[in-house]
N, C-alpha and C positions, 0 to 999 in steps of 0.2 A: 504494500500500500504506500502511494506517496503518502508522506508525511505533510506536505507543506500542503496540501488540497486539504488535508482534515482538520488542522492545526487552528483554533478561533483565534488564537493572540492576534489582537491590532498591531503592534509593536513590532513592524517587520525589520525595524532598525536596529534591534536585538541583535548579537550575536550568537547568542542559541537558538533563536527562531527559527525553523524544518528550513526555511527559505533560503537560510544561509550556511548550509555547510549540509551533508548526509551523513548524519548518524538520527536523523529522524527527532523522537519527544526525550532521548536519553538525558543529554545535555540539562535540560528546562527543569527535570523532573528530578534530578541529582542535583541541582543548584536550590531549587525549593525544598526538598528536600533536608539539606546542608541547613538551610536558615531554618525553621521550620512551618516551612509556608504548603499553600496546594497551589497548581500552577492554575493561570486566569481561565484557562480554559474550562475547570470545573464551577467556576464561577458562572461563566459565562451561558453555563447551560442552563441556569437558573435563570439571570438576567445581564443581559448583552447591556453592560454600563461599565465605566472606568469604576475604581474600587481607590481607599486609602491603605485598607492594609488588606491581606493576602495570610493570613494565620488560618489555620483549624480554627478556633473560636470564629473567626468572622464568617467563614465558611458554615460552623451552627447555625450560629444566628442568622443567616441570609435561609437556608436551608428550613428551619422554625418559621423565618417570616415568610415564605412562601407556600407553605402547609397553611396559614391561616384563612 
């Protein structure tokens, strides 16, 4: 599967973004990872919006708020 056709990140100016280099979501997902974030993508599945933070918590809490 290409990576960069399924890929939601806006940010194609990333260096880890599928668009710029092949090794696909590894990069994105190992640097979130590292910090302890989930990458925009699972975000985005919820609601396609820029975000402040990128944590597990914020991810709940979006995730609870769209259950309501």
């Amino acid at each position: 599967m290409d990576m960069s056709q399924f890929c939601t990140c806006k940010d194609r100016a990333c260096p880890l973004h599928p668009t710029n280099h092949d090794k696909g979501c590894t990069p994105c997902i190992a640097k979130n990872r590292k910090q302890g974030e989930i990458p925009s993508c699972f975000f985005r599945q919820l609601r396609d919006e820029s975000r402040e933070g990128y944590t597990f918590r914020d991810f709940a809490e979006l995730v609870l708020e769209s259950e309501s």
